[in-house]
Legacy VTK file of the C-alpha trace (Angstrom):
# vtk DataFile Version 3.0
C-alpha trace
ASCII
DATASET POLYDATA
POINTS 120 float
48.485 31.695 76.288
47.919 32.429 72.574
49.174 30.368 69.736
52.617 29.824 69.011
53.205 31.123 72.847
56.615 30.458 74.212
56.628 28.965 77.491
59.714 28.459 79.651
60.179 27.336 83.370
63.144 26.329 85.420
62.253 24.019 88.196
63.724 22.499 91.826
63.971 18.833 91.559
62.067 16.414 93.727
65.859 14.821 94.924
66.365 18.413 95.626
69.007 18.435 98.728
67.889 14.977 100.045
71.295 14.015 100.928
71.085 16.814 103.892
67.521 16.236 104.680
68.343 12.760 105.500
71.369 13.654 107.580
69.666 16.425 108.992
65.849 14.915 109.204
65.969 11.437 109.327
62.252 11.344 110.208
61.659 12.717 106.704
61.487 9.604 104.280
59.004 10.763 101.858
60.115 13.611 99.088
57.826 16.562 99.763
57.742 17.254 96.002
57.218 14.027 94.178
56.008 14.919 91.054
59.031 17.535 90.479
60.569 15.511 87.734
61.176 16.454 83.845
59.311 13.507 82.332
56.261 14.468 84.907
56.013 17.839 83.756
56.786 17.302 80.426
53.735 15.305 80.636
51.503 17.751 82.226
52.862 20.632 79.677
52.009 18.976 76.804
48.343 17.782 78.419
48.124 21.274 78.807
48.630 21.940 74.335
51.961 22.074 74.544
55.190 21.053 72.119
58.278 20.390 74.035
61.029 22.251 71.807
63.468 21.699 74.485
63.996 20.690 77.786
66.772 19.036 80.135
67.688 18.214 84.127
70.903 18.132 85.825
72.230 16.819 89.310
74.529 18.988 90.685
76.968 18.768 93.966
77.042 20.748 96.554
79.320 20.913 99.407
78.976 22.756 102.472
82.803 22.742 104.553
81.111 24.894 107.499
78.155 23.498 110.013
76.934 27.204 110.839
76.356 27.725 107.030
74.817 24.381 106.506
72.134 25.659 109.292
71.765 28.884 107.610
70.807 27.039 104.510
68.177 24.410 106.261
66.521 27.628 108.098
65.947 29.721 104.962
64.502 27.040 102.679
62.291 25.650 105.538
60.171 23.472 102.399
62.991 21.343 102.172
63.962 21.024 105.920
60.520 21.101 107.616
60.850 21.581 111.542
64.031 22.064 111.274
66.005 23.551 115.002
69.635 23.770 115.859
67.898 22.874 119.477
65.632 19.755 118.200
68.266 18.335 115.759
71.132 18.572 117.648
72.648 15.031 117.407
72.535 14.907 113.600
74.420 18.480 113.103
77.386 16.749 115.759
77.584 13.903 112.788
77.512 16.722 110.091
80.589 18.154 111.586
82.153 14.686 112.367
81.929 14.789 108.539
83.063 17.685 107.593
86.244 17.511 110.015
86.978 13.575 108.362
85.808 14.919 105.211
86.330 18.536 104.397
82.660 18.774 103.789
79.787 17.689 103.537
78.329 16.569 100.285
74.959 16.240 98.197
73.220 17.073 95.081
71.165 19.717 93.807
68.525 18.589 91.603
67.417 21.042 88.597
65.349 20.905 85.636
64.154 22.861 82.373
61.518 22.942 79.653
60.970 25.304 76.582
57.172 24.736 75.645
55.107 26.188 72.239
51.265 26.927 73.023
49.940 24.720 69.850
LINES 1 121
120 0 1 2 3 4 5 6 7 8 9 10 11 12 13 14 15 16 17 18 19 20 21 22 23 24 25 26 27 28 29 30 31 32 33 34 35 36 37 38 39 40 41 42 43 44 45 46 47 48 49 50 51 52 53 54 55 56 57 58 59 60 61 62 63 64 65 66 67 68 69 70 71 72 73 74 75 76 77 78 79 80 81 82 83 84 85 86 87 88 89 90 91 92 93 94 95 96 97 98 99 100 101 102 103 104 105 106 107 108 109 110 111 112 113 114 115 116 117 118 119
């Protein structure tokens, strides 16, 4: 990138749905992307010859009130919710929907963060 460069990312958080995958997965202890957080990258932008002008991160809820879409979700983002089958992980969706019906829904967090960089 040339001088005075504008660089901008949005990224997925490392906490990124873990309240699910630990419902869902509880085999899955370790986050599969542990260096996914602002002050990390931050750091590796500006190793890089980078200002920060601006950056920022946010935790977000989510709710799911319907088991079928919660599935929907863990097959199409299959990073986050490795191995995951209605057939294998029975058990833990029959205490999603135990939730749901005492709860409404189910709840977690998304995790999301920024940065605006200058090539210096």
């Amino acid at each position: 990138m040339k001088k005075d460069g504008i660089f901008i990312t949005q990224q997925i958080g490392a906490e990124n749905d873990r309240e699910r995958v630990e419902i869902l997965l509880p085999e899955y202890k370790d986050l599969p992307y542990s260096e996914h957080y602002l002050n990390i990258k931050q750091q590796e932008i500006s190793e890089q010859g980078f200002e920060i002008l601006e950056s920022g991160e946010t935790f977000q809820p989510i709710k799911f009130s319907d088991t079928v879409a919660l599935v929907w979700f863990a097959k199409i983002i299959e990073w986050e919710f490795p191995n995951f089958s209605v057939k294998s992980h029975l058990d833990n969706l029959y205490k999603i929907q135990e939730i749901i019906e005492a709860n409404g829904a189910v709840e977690g967090r998304i995790h999301r963060f920024y940065i605006v960089g200058k090539k210096i």
